[in-house]
One Martini backbone bead per residue (centre of mass of N, CA, C, O) as a GRO file, in nm:
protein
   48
    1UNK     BB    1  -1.125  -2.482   1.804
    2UNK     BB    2  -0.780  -2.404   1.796
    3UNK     BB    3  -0.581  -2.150   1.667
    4UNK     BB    4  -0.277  -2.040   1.481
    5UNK     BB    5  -0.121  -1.782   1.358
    6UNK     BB    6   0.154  -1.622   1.151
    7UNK     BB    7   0.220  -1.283   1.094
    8UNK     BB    8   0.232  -0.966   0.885
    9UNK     BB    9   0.337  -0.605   0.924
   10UNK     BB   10   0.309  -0.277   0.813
   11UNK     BB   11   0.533  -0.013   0.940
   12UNK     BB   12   0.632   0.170   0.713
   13UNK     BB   13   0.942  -0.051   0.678
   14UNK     BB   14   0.789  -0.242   0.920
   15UNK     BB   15   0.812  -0.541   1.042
   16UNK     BB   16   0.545  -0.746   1.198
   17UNK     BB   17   0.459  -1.005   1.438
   18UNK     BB   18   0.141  -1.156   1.428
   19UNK     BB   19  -0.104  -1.239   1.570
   20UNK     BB   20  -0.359  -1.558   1.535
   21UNK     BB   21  -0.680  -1.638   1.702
   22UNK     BB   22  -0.894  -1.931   1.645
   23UNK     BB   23  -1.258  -2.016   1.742
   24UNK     BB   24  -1.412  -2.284   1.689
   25UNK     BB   25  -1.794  -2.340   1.757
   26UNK     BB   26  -2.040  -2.351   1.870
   27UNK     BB   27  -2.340  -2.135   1.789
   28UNK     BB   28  -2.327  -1.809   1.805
   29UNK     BB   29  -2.243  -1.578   1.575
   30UNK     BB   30  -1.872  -1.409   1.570
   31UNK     BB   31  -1.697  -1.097   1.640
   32UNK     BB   32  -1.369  -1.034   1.789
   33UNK     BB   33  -1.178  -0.764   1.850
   34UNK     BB   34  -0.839  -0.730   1.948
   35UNK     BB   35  -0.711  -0.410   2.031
   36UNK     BB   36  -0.566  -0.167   1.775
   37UNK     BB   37  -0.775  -0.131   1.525
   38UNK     BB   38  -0.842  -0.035   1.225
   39UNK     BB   39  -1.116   0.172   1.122
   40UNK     BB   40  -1.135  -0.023   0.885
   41UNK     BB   41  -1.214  -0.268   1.044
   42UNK     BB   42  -1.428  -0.200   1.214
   43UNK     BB   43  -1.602  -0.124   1.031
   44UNK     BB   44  -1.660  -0.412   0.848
   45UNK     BB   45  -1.795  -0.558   1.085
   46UNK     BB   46  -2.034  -0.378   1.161
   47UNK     BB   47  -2.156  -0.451   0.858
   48UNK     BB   48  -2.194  -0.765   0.906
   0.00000   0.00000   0.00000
């Protein structure tokens, strides 16, 4: 199932319009995150 939804990101004093894609499916859990994530999102991920 996929979904998307949109939110926004705070850059300096610009709201960004972000969106958001999630694919729910049978299998072996994963996240891949892509573009240009913070540092610290990045920590999160490979923590997890």
């Amino acid at each position: 199932m996929l979904a998307r939804v949109w939110s926004a990101s705070i850059v300096g004093i610009d709201a960004v319009k972000v969106g958001v894609e999630v694919d729910v499916s049978g299998g072996l859990p994963g996240i891949v995150v892509l573009g240009l994530p913070d540092s610290a999102i990045q920590k999160v991920v490979l923590s997890n």
